[in-house]
N, CA, C and O atoms as a GROMACS GRO file, in nm:
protein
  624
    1UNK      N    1   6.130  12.430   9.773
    1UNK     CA    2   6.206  12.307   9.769
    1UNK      C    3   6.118  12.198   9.711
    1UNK      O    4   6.008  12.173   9.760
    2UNK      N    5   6.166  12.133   9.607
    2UNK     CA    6   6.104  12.018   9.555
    2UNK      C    7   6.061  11.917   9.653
    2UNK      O    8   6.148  11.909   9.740
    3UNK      N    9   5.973  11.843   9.673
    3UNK     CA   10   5.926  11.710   9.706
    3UNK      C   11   5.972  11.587   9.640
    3UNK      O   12   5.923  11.554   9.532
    4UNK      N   13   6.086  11.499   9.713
    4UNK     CA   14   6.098  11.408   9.689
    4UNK      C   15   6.116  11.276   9.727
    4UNK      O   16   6.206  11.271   9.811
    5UNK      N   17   6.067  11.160   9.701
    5UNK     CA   18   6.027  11.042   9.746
    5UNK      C   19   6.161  10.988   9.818
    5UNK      O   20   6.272  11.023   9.779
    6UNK      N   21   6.138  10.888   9.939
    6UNK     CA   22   6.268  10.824   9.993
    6UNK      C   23   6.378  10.778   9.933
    6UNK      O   24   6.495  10.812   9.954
    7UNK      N   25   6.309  10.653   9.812
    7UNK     CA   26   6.415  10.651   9.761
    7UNK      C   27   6.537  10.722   9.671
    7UNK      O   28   6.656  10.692   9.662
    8UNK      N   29   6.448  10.841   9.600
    8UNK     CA   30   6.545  10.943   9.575
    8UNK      C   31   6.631  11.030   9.656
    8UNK      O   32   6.746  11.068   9.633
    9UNK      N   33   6.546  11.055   9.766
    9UNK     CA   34   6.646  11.120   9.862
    9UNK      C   35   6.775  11.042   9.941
    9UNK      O   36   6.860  11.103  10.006
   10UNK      N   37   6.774  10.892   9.922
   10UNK     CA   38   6.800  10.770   9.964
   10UNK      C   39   6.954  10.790   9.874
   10UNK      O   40   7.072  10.797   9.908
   11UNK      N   41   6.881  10.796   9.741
   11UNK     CA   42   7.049  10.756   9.659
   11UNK      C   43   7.100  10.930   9.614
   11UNK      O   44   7.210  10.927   9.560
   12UNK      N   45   7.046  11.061   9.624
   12UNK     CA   46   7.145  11.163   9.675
   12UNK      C   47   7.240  11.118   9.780
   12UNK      O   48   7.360  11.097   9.762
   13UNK      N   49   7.164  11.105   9.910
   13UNK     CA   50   7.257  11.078  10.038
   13UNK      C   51   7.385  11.038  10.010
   13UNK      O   52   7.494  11.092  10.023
   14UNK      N   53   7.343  10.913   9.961
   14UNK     CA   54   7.439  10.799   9.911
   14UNK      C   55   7.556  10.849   9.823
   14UNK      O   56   7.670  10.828   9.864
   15UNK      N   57   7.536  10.920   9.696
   15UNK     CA   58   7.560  10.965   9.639
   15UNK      C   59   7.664  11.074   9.687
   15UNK      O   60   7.776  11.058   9.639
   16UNK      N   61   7.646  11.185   9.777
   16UNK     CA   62   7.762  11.249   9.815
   16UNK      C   63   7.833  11.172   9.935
   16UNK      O   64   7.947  11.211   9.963
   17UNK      N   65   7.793  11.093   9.990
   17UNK     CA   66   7.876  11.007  10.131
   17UNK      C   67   7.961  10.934  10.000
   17UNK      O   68   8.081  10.961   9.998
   18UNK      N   69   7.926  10.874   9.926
   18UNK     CA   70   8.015  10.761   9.823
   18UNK      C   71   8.155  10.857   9.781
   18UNK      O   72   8.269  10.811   9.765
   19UNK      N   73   8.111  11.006   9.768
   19UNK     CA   74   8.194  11.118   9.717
   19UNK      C   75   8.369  11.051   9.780
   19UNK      O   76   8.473  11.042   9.715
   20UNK      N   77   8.346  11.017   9.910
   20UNK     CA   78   8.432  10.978   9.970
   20UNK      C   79   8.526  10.849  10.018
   20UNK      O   80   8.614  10.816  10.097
   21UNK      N   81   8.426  10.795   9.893
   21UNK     CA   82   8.487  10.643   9.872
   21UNK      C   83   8.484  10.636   9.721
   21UNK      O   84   8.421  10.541   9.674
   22UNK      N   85   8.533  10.709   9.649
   22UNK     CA   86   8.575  10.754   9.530
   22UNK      C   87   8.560  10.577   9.445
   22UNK      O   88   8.455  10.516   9.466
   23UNK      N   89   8.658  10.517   9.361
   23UNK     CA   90   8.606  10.395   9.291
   23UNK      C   91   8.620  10.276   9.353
   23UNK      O   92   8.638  10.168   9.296
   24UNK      N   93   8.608  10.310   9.564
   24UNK     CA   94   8.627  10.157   9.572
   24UNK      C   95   8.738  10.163   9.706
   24UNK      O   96   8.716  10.110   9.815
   25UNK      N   97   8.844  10.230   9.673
   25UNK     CA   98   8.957  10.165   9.734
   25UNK      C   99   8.918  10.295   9.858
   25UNK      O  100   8.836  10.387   9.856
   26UNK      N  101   9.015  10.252   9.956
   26UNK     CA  102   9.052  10.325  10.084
   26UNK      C  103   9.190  10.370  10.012
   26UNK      O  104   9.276  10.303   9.954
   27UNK      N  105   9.177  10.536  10.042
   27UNK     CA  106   9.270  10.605   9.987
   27UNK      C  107   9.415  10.580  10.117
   27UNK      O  108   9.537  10.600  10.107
   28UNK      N  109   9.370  10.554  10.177
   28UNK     CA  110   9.497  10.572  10.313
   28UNK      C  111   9.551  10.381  10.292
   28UNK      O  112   9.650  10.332  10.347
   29UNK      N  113   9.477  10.323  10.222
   29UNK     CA  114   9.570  10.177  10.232
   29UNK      C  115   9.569  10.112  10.106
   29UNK      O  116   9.638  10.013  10.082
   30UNK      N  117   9.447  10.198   9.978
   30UNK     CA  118   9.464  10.137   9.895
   30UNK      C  119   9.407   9.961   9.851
   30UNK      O  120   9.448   9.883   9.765
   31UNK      N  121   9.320   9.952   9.934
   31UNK     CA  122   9.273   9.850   9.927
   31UNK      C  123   9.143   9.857   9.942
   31UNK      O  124   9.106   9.948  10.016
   32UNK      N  125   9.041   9.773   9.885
   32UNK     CA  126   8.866   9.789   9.877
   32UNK      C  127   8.845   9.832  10.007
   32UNK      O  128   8.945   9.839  10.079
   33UNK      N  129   8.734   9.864  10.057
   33UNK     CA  130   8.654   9.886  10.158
   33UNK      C  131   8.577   9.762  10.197
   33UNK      O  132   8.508   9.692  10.123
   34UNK      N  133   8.604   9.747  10.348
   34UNK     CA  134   8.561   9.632  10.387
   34UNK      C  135   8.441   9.610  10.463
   34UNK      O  136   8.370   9.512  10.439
   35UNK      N  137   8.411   9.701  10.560
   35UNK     CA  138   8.265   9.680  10.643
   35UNK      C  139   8.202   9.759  10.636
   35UNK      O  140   8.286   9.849  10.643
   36UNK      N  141   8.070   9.830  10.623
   36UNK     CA  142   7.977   9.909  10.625
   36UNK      C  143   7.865   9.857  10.713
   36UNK      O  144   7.816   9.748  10.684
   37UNK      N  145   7.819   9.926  10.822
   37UNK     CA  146   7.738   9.865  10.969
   37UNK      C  147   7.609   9.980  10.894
   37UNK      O  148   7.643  10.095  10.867
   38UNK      N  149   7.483   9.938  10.869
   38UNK     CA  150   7.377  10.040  10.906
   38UNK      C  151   7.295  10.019  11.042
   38UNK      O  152   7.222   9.920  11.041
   39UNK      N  153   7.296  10.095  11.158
   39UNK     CA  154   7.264  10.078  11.301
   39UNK      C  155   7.130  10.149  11.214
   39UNK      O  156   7.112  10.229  11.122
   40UNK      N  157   7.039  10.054  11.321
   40UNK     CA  158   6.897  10.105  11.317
   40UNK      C  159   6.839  10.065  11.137
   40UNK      O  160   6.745  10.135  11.100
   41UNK      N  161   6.879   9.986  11.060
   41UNK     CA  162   6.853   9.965  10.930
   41UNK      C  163   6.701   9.926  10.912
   41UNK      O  164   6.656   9.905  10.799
   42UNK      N  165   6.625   9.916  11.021
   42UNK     CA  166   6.458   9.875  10.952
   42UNK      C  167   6.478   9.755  10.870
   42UNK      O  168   6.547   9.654  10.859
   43UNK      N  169   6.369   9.827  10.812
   43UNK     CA  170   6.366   9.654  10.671
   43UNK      C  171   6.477   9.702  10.587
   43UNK      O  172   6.460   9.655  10.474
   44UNK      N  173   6.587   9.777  10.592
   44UNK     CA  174   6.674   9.780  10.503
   44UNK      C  175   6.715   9.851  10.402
   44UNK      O  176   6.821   9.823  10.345
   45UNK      N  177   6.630   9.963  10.362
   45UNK     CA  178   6.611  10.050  10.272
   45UNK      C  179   6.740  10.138  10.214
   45UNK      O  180   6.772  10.187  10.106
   46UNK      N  181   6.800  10.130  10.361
   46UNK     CA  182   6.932  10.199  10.333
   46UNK      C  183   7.041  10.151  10.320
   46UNK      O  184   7.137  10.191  10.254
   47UNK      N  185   7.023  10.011  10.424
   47UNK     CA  186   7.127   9.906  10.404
   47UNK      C  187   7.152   9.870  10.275
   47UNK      O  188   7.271   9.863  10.242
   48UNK      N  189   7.036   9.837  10.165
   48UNK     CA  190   7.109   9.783  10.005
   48UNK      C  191   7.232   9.828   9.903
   48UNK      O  192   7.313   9.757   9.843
   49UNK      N  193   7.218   9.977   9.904
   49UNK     CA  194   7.333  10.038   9.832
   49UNK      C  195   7.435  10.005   9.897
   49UNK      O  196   7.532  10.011   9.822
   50UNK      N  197   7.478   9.956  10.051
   50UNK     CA  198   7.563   9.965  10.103
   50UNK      C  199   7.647   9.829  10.045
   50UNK      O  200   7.770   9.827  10.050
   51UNK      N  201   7.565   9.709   9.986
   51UNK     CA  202   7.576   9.589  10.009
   51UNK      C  203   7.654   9.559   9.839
   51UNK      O  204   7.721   9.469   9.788
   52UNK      N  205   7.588   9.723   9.785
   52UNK     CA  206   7.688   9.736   9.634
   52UNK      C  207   7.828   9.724   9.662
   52UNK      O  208   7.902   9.648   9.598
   53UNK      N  209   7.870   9.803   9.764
   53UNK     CA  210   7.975   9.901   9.795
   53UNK      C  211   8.110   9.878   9.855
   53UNK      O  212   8.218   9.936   9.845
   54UNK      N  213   8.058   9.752   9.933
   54UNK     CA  214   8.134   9.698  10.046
   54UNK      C  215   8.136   9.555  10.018
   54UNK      O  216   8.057   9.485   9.956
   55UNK      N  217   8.270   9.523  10.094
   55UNK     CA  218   8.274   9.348  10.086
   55UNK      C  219   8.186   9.301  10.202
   55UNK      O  220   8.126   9.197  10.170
   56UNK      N  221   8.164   9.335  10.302
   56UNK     CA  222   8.104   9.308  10.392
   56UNK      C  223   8.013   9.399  10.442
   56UNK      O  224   8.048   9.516  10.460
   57UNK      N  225   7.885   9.355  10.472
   57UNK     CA  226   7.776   9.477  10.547
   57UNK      C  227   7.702   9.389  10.631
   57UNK      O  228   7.671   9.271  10.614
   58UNK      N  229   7.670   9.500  10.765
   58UNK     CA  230   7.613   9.437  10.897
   58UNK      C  231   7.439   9.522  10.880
   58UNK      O  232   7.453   9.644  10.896
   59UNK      N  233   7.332   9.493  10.860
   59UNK     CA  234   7.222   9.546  10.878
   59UNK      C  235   7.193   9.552  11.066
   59UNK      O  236   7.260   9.456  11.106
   60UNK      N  237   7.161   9.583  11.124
   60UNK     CA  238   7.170   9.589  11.264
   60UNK      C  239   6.996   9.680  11.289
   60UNK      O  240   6.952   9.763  11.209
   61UNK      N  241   6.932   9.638  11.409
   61UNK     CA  242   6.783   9.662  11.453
   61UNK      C  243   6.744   9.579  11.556
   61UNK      O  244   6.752   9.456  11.562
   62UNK      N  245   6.707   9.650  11.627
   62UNK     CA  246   6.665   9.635  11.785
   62UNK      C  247   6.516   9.505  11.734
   62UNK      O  248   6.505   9.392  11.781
   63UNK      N  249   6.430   9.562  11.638
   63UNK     CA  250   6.356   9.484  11.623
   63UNK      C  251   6.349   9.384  11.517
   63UNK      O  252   6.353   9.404  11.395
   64UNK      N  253   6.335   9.253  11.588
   64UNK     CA  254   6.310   9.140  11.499
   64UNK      C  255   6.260   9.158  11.410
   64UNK      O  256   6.336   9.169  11.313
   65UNK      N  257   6.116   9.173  11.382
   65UNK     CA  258   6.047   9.204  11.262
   65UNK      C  259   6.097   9.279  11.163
   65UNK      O  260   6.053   9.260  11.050
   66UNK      N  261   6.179   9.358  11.181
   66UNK     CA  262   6.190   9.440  11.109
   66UNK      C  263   6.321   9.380  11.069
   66UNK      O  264   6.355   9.430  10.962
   67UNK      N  265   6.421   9.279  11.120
   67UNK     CA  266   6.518   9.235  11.068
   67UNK      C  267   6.494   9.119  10.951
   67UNK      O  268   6.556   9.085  10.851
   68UNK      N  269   6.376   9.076  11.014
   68UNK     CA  270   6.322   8.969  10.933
   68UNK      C  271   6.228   9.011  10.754
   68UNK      O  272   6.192   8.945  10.657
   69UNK      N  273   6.224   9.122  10.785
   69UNK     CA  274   6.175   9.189  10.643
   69UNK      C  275   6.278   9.233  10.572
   69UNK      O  276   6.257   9.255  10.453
   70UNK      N  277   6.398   9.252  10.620
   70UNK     CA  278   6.488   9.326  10.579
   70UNK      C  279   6.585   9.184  10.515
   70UNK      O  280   6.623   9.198  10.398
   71UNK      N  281   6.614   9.082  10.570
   71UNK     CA  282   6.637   8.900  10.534
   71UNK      C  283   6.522   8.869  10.427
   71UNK      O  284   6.562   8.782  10.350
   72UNK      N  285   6.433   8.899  10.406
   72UNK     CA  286   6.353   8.858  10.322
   72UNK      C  287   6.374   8.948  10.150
   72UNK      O  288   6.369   8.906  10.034
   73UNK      N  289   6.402   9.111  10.221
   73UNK     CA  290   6.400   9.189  10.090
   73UNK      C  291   6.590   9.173  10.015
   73UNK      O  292   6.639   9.218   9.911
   74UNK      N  293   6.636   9.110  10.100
   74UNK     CA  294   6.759   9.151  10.075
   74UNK      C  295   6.843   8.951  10.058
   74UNK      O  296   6.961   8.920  10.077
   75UNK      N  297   6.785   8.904  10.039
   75UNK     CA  298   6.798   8.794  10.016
   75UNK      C  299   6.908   8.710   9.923
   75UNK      O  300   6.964   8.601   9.926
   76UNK      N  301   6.904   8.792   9.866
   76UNK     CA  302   7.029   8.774   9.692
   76UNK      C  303   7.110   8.850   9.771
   76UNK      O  304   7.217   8.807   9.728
   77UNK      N  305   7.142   8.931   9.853
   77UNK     CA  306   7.309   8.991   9.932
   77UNK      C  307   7.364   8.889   9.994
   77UNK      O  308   7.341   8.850  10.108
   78UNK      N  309   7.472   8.827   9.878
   78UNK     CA  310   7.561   8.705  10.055
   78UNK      C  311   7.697   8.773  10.126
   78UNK      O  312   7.790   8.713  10.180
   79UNK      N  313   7.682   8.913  10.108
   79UNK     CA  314   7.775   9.022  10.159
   79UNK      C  315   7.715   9.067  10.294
   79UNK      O  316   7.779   9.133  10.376
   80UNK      N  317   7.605   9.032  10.309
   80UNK     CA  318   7.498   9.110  10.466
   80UNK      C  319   7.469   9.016  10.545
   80UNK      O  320   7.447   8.897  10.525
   81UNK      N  321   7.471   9.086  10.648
   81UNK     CA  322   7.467   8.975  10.776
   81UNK      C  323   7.360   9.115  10.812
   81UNK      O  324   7.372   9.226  10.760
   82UNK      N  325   7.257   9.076  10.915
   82UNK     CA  326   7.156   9.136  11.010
   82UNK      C  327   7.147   9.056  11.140
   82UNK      O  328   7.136   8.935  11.160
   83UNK      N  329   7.157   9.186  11.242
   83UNK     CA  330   7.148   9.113  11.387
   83UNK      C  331   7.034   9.200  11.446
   83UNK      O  332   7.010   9.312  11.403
   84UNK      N  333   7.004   9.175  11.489
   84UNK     CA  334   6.932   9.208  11.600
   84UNK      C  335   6.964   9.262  11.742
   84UNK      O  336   7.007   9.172  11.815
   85UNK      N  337   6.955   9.384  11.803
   85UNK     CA  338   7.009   9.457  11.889
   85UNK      C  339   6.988   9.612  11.864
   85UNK      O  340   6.978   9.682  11.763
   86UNK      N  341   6.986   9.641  12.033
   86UNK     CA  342   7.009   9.797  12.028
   86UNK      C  343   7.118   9.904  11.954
   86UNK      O  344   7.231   9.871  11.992
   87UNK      N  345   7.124   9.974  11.899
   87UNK     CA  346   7.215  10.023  11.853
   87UNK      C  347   7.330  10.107  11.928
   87UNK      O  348   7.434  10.142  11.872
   88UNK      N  349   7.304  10.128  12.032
   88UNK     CA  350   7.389  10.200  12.086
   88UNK      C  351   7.501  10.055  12.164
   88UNK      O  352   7.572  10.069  12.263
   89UNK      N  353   7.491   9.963  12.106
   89UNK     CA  354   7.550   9.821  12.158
   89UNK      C  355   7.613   9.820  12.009
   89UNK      O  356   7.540   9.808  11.910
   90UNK      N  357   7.738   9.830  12.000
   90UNK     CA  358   7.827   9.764  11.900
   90UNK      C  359   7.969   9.689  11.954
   90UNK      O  360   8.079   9.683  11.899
   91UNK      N  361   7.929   9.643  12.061
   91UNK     CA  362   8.009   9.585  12.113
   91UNK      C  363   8.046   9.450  12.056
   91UNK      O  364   8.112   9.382  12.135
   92UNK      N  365   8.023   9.398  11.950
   92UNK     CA  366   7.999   9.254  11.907
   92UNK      C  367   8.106   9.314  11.750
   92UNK      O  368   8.113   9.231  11.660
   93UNK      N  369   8.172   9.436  11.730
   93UNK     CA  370   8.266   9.496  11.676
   93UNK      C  371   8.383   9.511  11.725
   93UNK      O  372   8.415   9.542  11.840
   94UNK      N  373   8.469   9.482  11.603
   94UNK     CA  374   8.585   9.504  11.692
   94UNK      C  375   8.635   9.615  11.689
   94UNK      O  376   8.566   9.681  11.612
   95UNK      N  377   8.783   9.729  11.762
   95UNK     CA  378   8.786   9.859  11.742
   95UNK      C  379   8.848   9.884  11.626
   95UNK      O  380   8.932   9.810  11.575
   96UNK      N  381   8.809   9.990  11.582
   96UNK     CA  382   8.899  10.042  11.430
   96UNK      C  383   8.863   9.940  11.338
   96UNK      O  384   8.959   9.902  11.272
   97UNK      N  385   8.751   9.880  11.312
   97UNK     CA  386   8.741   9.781  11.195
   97UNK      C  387   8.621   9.791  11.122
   97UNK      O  388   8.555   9.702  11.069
   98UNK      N  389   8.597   9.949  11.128
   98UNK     CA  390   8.454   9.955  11.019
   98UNK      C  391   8.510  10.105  10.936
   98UNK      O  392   8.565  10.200  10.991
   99UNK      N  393   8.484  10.094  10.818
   99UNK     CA  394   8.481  10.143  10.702
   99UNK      C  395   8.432  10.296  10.697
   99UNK      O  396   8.495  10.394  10.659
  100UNK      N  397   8.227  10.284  10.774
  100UNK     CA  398   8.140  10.337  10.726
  100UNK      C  399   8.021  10.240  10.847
  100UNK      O  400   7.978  10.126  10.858
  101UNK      N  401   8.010  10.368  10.917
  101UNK     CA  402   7.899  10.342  10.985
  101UNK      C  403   7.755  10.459  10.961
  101UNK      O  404   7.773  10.575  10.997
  102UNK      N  405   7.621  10.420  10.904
  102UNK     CA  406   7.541  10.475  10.883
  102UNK      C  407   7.398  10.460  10.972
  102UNK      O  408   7.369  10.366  11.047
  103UNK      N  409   7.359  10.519  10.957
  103UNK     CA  410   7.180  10.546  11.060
  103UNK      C  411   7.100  10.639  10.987
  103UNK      O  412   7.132  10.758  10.985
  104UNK      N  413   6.980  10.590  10.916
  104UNK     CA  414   6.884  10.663  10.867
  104UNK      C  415   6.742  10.717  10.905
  104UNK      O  416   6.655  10.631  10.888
  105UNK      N  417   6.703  10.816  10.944
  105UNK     CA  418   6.593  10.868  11.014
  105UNK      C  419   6.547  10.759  11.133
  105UNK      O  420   6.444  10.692  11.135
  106UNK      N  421   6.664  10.762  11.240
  106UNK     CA  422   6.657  10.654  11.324
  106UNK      C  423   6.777  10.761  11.440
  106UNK      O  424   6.675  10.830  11.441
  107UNK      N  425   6.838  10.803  11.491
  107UNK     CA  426   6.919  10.923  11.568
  107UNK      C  427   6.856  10.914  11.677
  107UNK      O  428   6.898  10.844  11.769
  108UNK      N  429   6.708  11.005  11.686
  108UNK     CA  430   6.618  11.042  11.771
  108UNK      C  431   6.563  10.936  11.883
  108UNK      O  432   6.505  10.959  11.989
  109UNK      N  433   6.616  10.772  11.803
  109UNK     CA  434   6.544  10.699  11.860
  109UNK      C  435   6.718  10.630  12.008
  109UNK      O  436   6.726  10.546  12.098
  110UNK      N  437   6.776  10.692  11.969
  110UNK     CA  438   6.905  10.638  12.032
  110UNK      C  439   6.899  10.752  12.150
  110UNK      O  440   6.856  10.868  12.155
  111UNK      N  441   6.977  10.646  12.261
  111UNK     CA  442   7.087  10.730  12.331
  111UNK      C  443   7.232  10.766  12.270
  111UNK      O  444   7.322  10.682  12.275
  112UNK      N  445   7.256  10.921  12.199
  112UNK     CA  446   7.353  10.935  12.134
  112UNK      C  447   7.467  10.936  12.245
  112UNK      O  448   7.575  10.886  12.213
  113UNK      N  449   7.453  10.986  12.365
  113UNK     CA  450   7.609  10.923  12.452
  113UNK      C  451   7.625  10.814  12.488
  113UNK      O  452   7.696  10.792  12.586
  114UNK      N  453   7.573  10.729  12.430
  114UNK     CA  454   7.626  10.607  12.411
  114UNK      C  455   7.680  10.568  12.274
  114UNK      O  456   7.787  10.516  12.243
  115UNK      N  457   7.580  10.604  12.204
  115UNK     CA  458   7.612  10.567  12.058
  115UNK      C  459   7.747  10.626  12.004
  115UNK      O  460   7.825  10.561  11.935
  116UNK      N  461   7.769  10.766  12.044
  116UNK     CA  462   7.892  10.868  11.932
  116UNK      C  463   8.024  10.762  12.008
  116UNK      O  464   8.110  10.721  11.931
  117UNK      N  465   8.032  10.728  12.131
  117UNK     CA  466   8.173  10.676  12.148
  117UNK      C  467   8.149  10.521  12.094
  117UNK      O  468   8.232  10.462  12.025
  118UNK      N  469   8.058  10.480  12.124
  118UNK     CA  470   8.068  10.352  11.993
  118UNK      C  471   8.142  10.352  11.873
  118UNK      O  472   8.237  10.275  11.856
  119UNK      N  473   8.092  10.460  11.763
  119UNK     CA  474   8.077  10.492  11.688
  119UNK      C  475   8.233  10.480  11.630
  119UNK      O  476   8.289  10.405  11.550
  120UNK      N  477   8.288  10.627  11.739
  120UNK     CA  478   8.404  10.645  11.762
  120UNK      C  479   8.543  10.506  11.757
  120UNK      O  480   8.636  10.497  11.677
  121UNK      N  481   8.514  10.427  11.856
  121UNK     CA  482   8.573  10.316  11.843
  121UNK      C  483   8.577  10.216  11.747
  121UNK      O  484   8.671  10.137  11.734
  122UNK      N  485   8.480  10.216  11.683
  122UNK     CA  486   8.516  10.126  11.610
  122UNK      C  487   8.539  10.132  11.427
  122UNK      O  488   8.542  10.042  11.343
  123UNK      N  489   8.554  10.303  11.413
  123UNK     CA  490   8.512  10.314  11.246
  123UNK      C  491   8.718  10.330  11.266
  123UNK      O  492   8.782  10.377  11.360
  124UNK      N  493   8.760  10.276  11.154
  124UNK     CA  494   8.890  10.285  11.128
  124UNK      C  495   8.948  10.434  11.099
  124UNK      O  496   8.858  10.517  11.080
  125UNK      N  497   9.071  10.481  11.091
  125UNK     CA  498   9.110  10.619  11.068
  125UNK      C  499   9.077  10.620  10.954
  125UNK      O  500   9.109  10.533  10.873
  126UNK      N  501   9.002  10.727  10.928
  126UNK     CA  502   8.971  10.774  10.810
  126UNK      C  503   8.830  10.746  10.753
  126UNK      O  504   8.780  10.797  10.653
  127UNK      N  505   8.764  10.633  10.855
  127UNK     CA  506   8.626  10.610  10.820
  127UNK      C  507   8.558  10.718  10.848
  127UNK      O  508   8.614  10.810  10.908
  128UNK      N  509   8.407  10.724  10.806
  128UNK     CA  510   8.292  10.763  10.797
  128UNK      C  511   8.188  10.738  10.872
  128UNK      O  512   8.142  10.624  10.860
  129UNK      N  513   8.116  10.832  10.974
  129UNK     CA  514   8.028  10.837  11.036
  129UNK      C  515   7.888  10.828  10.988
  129UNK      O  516   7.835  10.865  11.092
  130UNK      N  517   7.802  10.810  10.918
  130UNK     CA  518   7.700  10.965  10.835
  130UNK      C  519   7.503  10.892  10.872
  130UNK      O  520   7.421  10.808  10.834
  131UNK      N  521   7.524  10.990  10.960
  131UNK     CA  522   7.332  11.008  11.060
  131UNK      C  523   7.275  11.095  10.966
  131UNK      O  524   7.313  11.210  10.944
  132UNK      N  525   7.131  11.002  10.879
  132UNK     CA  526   7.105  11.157  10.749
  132UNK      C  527   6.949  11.096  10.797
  132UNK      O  528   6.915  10.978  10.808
  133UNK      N  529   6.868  11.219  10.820
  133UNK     CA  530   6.721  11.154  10.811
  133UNK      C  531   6.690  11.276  10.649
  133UNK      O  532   6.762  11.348  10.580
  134UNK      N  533   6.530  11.237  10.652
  134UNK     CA  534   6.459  11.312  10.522
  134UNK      C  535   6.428  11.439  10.526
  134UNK      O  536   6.393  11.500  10.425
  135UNK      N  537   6.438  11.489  10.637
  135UNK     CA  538   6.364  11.624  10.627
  135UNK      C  539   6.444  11.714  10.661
  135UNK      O  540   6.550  11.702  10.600
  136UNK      N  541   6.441  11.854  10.775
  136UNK     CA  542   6.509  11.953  10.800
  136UNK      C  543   6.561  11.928  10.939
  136UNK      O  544   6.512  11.947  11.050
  137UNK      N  545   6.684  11.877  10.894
  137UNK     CA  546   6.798  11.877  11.029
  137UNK      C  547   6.907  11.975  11.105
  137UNK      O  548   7.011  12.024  11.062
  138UNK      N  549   6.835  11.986  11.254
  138UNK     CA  550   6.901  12.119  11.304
  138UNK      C  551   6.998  12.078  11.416
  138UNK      O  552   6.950  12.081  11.530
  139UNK      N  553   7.131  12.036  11.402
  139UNK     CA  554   7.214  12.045  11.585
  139UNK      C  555   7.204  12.110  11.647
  139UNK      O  556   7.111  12.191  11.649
  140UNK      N  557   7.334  12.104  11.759
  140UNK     CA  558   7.348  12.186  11.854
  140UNK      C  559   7.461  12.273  11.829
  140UNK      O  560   7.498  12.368  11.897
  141UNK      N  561   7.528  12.214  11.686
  141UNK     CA  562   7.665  12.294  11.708
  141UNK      C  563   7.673  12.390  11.558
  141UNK      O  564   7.637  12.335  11.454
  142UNK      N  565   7.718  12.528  11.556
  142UNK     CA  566   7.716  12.596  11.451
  142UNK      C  567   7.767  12.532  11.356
  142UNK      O  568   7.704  12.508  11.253
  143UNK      N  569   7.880  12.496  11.375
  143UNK     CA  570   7.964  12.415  11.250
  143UNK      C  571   7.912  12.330  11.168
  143UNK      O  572   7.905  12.327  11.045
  144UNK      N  573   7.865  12.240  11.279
  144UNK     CA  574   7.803  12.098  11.223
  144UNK      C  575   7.699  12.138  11.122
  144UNK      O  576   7.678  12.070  11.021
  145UNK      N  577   7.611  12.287  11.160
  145UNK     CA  578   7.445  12.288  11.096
  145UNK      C  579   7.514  12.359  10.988
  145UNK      O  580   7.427  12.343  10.902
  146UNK      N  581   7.607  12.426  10.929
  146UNK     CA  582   7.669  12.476  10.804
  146UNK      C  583   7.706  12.315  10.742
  146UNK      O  584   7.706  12.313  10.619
  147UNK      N  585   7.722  12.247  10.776
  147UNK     CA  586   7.808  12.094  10.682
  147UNK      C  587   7.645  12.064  10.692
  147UNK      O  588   7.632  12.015  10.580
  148UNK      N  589   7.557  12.061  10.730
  148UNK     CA  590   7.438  12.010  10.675
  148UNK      C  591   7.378  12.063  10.587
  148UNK      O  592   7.324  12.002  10.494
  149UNK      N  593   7.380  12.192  10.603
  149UNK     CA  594   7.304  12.316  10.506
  149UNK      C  595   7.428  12.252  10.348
  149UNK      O  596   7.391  12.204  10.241
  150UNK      N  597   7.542  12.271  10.387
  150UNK     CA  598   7.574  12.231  10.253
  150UNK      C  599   7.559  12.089  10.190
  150UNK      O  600   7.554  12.074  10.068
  151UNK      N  601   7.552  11.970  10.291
  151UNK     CA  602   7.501  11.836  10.233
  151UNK      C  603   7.394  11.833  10.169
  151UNK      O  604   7.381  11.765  10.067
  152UNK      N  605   7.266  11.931  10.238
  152UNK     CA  606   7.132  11.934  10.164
  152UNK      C  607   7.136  12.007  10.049
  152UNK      O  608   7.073  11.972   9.949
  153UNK      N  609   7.222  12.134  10.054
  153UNK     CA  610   7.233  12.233   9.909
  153UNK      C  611   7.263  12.079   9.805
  153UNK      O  612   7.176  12.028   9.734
  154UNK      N  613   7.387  12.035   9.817
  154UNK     CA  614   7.412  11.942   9.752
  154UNK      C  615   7.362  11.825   9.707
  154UNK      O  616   7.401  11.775   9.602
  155UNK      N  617   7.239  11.750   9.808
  155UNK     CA  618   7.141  11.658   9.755
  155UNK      C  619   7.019  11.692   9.688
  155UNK      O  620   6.922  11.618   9.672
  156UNK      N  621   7.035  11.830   9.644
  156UNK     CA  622   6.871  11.835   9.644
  156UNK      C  623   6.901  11.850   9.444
  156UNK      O  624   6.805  11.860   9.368
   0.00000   0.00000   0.00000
């Protein structure tokens, strides 16, 4: 397997999750896509493509500093808002009103029974979940680790 740097592995990711937001519109209403949340966004790395994509994007991180690098690198986005907070707290969302909720090599650091019914509540029918770190990702559930094996066949 090739070696490749974050940000390339960054815009594969991107690249097949987008698969599903084809040129823009929400296929079920026909109208742009409106919120994209990255929980756990760091300084942001993953949050930017999002800020292409969407009319609105929430950068979200437990730590200040790291929100504050992420306000600094991302400065020219007047589509992003960053808060500060735990991630398994999306309570400051309303239900069914996100697009596309993402988390990048950041999972491990959550309580996921808290987080998946978050998650749950608030991405609209038909939205998008998508937890992608860099390296070799194994669940708990057979199904799930075949849709990874083929996300990675497909990013690499």
């Amino acid at each position: 397997m090739q070696s490749l740097d974050q940000h390339t592995q960054r815009d594969r990711v991107y690249k097949y999750i987008f698969k599903y937001y084809g040129d823009g519109l929400n296929t079920l209403s026909g109208e742009l896509y409106e919120l994209a949340v990255d929980v756990a966004c760091g300084s942001g790395q993953f949050t930017k493509p999002l800020c292409e994509r969407f009319r609105q994007v929430i950068g979200y991180d437990v730590s200040e500093k790291q929100i504050q690098s992420a306000a600094a690198a991302m400065s020219n986005f007047t589509n992003l808002s960053l808060k500060v907070g735990p991630g398994e707290d999306l309570s400051f969302l309303k239900d069914r009103s996100v697009d596309l909720v993402t988390i990048a090599q950041a999972l491990h650091w959550l309580d996921l029974d808290k987080l998946y019914p978050e998650v749950e509540r608030v991405l609209k029918p038909g939205g998008v979940f998508a937890g992608c770190g860099y390296g070799l990702n194994i669940l708990d559930d057979n199904h799930a680790n075949t849709v990874v094996k083929q996300v990675q066949q497909t990013c690499q």
